[in-house]
MARTI-217709 format. One line per field, with one value per residue: y, x, z of N, C-alpha, C, CB in turn. Coordinates in Angstrom, 1 decimal. Glycine has a CB too. Layout:
N
n_py	c(Y;...)
n_px	c(X;...)
n_pz	c(Z;...)
ca_py	c(Y;...)
ca_px	c(X;...)
ca_pz	c(Z;...)
c_py	c(Y;...)
c_px	c(X;...)
c_pz	c(Z;...)
cb_py	c(Y;...)
cb_px	c(X;...)
cb_pz	c(Z;...)
***
This chain:
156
n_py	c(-1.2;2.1;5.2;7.2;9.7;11.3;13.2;11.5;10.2;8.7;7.0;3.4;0.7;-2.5;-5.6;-8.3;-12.1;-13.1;-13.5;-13.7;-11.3;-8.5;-8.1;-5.8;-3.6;-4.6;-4.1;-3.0;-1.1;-2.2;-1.8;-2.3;-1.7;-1.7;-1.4;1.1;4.9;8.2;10.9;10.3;9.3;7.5;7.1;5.7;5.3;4.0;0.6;-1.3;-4.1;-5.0;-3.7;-2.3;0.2;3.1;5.8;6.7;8.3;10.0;11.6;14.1;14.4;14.7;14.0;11.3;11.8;11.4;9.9;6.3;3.8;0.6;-1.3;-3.3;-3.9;-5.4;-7.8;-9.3;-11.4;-13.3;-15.5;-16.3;-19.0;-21.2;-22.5;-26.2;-27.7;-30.9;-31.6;-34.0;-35.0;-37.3;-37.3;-38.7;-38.3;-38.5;-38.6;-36.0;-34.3;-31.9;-30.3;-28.0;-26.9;-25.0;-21.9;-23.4;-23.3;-21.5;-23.0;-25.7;-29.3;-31.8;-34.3;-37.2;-40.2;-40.5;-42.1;-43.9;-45.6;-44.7;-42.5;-39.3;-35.6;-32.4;-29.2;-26.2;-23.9;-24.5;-27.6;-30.4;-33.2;-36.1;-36.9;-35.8;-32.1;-29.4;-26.1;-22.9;-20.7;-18.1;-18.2;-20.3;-23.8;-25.6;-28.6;-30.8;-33.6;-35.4;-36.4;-39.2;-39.4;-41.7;-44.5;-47.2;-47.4;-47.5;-48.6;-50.8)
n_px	c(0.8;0.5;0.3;-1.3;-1.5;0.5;1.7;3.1;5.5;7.6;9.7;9.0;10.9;10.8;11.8;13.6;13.2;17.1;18.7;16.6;14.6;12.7;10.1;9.2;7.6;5.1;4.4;2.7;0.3;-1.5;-3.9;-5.9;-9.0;-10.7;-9.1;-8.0;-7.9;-9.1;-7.1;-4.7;-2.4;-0.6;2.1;4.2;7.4;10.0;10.5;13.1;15.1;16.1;14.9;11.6;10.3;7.8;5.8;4.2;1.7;0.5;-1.7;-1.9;-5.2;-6.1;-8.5;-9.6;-9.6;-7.2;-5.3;-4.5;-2.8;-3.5;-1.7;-0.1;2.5;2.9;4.6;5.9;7.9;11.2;13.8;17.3;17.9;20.5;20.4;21.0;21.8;21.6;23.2;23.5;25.9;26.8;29.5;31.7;34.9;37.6;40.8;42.3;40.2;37.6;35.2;32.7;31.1;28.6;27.4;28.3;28.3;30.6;31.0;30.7;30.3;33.0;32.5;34.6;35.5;38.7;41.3;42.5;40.8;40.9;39.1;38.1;37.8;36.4;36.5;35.6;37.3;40.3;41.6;43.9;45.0;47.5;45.1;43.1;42.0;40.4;39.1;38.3;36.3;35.1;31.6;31.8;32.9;36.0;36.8;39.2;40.4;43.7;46.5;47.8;50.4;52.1;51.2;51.3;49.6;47.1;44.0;41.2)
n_pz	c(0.0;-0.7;0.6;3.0;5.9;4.7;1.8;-1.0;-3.7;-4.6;-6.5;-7.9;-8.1;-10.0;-10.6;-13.0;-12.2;-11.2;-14.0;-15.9;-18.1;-18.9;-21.0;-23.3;-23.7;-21.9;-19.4;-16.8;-14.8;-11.7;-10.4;-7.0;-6.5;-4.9;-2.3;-2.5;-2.9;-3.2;-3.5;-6.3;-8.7;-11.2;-13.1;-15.6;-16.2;-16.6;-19.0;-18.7;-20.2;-17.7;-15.5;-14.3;-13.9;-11.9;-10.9;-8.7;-7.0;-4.2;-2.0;0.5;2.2;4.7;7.3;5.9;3.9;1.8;-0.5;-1.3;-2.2;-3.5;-5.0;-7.7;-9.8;-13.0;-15.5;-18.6;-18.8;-20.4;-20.8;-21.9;-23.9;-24.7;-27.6;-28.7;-31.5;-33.6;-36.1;-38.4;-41.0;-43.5;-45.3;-47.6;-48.3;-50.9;-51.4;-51.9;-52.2;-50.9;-49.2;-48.8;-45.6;-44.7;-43.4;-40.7;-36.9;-34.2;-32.3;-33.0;-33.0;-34.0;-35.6;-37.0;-38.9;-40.0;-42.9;-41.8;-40.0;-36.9;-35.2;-34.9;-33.2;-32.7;-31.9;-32.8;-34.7;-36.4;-37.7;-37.8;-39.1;-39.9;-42.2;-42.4;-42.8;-41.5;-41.5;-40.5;-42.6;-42.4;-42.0;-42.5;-42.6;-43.8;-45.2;-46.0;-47.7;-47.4;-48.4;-47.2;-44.9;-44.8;-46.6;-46.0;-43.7;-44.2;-44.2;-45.9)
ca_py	c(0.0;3.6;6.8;7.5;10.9;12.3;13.3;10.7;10.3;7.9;5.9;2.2;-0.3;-3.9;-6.3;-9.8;-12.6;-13.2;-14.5;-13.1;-10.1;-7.9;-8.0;-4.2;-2.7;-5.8;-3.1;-3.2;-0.8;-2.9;-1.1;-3.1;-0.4;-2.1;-1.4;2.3;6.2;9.8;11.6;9.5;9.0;6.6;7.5;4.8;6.2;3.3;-0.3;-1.6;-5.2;-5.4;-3.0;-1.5;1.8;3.2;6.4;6.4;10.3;10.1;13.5;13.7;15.9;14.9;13.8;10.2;11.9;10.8;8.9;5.7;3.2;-0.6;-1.8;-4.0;-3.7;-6.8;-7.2;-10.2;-12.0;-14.0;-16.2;-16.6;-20.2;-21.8;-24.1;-27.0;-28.8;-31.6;-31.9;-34.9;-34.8;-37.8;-36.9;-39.2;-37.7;-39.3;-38.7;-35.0;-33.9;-31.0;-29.9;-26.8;-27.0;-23.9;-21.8;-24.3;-22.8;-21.6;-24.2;-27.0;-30.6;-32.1;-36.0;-37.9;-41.2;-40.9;-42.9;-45.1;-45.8;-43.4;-42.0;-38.0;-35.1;-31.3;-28.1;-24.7;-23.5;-25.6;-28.7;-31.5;-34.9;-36.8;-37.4;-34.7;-30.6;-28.8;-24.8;-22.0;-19.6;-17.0;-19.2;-21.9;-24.9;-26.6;-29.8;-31.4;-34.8;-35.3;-37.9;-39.6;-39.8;-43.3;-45.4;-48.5;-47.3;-47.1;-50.0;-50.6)
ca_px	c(0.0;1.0;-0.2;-1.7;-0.8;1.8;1.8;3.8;5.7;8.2;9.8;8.5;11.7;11.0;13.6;12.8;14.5;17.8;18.8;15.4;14.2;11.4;9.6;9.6;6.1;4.1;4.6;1.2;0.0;-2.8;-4.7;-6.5;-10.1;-10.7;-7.9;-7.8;-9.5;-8.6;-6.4;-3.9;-2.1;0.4;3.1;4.8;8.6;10.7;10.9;14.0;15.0;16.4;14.2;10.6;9.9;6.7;6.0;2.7;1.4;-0.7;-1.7;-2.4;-5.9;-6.9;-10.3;-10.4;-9.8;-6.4;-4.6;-4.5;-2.8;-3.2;-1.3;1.3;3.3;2.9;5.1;6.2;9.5;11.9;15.2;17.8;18.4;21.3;20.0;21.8;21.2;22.7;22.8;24.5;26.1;27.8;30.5;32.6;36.0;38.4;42.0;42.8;38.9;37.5;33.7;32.6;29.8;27.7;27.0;28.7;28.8;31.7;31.4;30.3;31.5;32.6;33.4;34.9;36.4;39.8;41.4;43.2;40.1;40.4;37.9;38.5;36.9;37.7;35.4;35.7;38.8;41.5;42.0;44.5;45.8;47.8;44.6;42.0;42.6;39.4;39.7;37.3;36.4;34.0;30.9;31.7;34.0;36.4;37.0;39.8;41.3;45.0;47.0;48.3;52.0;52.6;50.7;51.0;48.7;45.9;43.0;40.3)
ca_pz	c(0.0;-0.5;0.9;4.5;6.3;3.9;0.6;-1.7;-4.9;-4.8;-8.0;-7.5;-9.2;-10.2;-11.1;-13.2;-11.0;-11.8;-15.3;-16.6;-18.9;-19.2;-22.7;-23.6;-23.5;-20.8;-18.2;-16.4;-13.3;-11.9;-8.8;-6.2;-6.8;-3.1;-1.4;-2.9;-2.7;-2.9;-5.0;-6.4;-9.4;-11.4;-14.2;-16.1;-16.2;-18.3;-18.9;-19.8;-20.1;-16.5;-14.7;-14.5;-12.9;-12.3;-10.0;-7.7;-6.1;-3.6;-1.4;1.9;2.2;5.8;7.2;5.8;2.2;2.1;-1.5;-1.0;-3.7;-3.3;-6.3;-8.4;-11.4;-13.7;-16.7;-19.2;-18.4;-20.9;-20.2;-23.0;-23.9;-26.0;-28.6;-29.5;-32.9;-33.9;-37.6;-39.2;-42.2;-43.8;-46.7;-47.9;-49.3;-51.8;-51.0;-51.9;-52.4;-50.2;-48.9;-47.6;-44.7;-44.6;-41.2;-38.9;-35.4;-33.8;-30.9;-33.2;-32.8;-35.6;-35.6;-38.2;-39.3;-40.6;-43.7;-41.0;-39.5;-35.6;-35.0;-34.6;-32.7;-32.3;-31.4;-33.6;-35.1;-37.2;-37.1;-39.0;-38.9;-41.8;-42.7;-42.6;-42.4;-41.7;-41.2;-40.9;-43.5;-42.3;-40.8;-42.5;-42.5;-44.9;-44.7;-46.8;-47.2;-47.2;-49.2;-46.0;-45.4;-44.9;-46.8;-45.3;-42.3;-44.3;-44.8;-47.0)
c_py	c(1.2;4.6;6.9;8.8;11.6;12.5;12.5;10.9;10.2;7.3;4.4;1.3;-1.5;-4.3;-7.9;-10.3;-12.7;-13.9;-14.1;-12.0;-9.9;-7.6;-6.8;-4.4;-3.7;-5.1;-3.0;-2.8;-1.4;-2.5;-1.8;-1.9;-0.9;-1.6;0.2;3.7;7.3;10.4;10.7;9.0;8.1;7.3;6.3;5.6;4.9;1.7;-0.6;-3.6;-5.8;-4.8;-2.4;-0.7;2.5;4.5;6.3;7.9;9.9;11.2;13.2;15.0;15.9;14.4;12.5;10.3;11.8;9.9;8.2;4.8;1.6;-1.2;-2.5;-3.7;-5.1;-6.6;-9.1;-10.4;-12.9;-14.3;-16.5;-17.9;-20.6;-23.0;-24.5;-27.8;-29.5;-32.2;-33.2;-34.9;-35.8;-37.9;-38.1;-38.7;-38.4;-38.9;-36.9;-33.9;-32.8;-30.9;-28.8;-27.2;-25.9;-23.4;-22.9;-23.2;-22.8;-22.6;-25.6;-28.2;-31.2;-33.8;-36.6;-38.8;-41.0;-41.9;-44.5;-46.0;-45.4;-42.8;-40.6;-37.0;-34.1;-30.4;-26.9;-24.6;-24.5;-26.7;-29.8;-32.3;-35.1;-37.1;-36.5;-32.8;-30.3;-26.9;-23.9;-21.2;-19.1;-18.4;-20.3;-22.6;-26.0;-27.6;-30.5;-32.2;-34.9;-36.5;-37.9;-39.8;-40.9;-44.1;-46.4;-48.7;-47.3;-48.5;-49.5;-50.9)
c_px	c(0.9;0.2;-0.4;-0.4;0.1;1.6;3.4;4.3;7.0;8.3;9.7;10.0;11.0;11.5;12.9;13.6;15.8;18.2;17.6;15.5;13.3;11.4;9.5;8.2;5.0;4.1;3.8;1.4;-1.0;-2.7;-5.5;-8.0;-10.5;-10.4;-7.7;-8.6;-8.8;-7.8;-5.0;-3.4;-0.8;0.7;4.1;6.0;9.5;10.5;11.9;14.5;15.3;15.9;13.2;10.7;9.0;6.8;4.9;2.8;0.3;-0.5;-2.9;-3.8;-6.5;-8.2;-10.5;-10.1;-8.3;-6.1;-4.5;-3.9;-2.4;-2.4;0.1;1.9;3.7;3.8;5.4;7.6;9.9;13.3;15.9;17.8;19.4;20.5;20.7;21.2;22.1;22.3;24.1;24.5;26.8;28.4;31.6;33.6;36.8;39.6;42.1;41.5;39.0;36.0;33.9;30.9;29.6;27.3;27.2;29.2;29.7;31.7;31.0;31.1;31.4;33.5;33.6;35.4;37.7;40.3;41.9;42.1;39.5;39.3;38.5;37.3;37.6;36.0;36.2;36.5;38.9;41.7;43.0;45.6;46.7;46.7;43.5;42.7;40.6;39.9;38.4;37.5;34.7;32.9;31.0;32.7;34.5;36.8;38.1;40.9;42.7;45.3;48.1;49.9;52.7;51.4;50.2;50.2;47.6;45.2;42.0;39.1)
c_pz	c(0.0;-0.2;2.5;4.8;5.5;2.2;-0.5;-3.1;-5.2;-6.1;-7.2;-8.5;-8.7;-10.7;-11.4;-12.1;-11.9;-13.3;-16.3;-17.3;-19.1;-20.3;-22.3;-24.2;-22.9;-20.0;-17.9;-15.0;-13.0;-10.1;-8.3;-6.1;-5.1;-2.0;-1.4;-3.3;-2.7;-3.9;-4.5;-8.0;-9.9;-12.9;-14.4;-16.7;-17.0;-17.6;-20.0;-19.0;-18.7;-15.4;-15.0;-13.7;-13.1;-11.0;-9.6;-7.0;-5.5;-2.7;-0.4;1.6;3.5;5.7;6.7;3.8;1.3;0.8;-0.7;-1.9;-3.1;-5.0;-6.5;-9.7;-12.0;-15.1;-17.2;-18.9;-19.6;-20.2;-22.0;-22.9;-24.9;-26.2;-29.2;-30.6;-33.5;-35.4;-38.3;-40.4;-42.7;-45.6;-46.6;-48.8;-50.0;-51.2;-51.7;-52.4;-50.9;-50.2;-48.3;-46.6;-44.2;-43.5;-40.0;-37.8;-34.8;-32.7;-31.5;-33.1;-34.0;-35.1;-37.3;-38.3;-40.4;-42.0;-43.0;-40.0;-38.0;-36.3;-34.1;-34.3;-32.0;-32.4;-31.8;-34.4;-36.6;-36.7;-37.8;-38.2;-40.5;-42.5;-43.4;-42.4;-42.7;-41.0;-41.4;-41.9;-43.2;-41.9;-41.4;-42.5;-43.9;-44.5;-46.1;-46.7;-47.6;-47.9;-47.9;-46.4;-45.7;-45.0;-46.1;-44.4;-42.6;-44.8;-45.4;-45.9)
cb_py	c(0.0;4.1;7.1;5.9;10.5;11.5;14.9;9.7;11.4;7.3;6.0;2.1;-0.5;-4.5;-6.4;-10.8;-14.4;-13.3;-16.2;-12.9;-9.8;-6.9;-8.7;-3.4;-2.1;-7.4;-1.9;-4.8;0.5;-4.9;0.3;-3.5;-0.5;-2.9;-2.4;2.0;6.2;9.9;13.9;8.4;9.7;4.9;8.8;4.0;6.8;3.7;-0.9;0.0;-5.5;-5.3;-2.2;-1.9;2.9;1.7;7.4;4.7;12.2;9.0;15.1;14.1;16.1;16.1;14.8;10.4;13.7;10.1;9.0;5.7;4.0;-1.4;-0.6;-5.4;-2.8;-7.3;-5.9;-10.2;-13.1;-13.6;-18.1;-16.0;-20.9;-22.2;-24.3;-27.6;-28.2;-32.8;-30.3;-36.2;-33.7;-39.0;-34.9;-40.2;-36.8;-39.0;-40.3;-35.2;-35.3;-30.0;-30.8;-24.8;-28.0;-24.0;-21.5;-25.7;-23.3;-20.6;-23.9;-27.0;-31.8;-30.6;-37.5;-37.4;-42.1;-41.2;-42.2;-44.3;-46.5;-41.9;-43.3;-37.6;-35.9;-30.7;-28.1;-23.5;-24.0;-25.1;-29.1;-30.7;-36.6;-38.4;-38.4;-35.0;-29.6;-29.8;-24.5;-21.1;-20.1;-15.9;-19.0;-22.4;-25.8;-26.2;-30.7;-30.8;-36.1;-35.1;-37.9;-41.0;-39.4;-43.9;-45.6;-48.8;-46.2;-45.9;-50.9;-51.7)
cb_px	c(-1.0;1.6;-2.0;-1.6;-0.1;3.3;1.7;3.2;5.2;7.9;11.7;6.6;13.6;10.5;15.4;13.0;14.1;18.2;18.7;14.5;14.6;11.0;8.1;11.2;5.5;4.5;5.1;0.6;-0.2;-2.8;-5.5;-5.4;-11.8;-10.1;-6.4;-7.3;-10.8;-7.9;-6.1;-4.4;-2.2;-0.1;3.9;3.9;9.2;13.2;9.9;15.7;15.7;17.5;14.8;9.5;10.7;5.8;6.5;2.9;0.8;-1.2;-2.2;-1.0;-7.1;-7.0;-11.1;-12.3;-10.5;-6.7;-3.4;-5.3;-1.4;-4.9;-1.3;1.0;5.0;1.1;6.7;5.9;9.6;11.9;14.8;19.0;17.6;23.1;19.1;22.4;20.6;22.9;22.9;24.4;26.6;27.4;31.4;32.2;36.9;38.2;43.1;44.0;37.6;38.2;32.9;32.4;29.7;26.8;25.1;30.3;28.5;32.1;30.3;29.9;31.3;33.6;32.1;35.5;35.7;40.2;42.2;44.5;40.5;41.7;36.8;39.4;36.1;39.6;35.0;35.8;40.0;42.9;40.9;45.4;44.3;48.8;44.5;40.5;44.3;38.2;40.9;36.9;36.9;33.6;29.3;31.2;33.3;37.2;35.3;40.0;40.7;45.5;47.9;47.5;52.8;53.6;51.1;51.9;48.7;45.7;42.2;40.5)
cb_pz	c(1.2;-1.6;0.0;5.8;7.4;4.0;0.5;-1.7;-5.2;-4.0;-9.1;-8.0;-9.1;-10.5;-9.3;-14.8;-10.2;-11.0;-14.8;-15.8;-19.8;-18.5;-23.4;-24.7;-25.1;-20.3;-18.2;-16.6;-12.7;-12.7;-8.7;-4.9;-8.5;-2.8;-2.1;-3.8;-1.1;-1.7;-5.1;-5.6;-9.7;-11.2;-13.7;-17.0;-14.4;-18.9;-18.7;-20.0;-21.1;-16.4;-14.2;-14.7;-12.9;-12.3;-10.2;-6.2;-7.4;-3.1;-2.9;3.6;1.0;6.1;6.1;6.6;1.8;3.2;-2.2;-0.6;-5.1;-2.7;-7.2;-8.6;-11.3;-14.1;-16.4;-20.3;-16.8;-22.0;-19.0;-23.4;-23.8;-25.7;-29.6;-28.8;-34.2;-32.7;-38.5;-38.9;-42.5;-43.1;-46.6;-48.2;-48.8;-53.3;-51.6;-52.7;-52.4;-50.6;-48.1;-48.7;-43.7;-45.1;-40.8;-39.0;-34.6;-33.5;-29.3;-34.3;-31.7;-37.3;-34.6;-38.9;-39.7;-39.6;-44.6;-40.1;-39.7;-35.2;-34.2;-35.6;-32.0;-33.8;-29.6;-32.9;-33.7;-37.3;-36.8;-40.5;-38.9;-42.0;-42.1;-41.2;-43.9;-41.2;-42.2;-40.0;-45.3;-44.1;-40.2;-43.4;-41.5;-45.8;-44.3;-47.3;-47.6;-45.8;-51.2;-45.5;-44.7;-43.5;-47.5;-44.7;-41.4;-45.2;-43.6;-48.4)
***
């Protein structure tokens, strides 16, 4: 409640909970008509994604005639979330062939089977064996196979 005996006109902050954000324009004064009487006004002053602020006037007049403000400030909340997607792609390369793969994610995982048969596994960047070289270029990824150095290591 706000008002009794004094004349008011306080800024009101609300704060999502932590990790949260206020949608930008859900800002909502919502008065209790019950609870509330007399001269008394409300001013919507900003919402920004980490804080609403709302101001509330109420004015003392004596006698019972007295602002009064029963009220809350309602607003919409969001949370960011990372989305992961796991897209499989299976390319088979020839021995000195190349692929590009289109908007791969800097944090993507990329697995592969080798010509030697390992089984390999790297996250963003550059990466190369005797067998594979893959490398960024702008969001996407090249991938290109290597004529292995020593033969001998390799199976069918």
């Amino acid at each position: 409640k706000h008002g009794k005996k004094k004349n008011l006109n306080p800024l009101h902050h609300f704060f999502p909970p932590s990790g949260w954000k206020v949608v930008k324009g859900t800002a909502k004064f919502i008065e209790n008509p019950n609870e509330s009487r007399g001269t008394r006004s409300d001013q919507y002053i900003k919402a920004e994604e980490d804080e609403v602020v709302w101001q509330v006037t109420t004015l003392n007049r004596g006698g019972g005639k007295s602002g009064i403000s029963d009220f809350h400030i309602a607003f919409r909340i969001y949370k960011m979330v990372e989305e992961r997607k796991s897209i499989k792609r299976n390319v088979a390369l020839q021995w000195n062939q190349s692929v590009v793969a289109t908007e791969v994610p800097d944090n993507a995982v990329v697995t592969f089977t080798s010509f030697d048969g390992t089984k390999n596994q790297y996250i963003g960047g550059t990466f190369s064996n005797d067998y594979i070289k893959a490398k960024r270029v702008g969001k996407n990824m090249q991938f290109e196979a290597l004529i292995p150095k020593n033969i001998s290591n390799v199976s069918n």
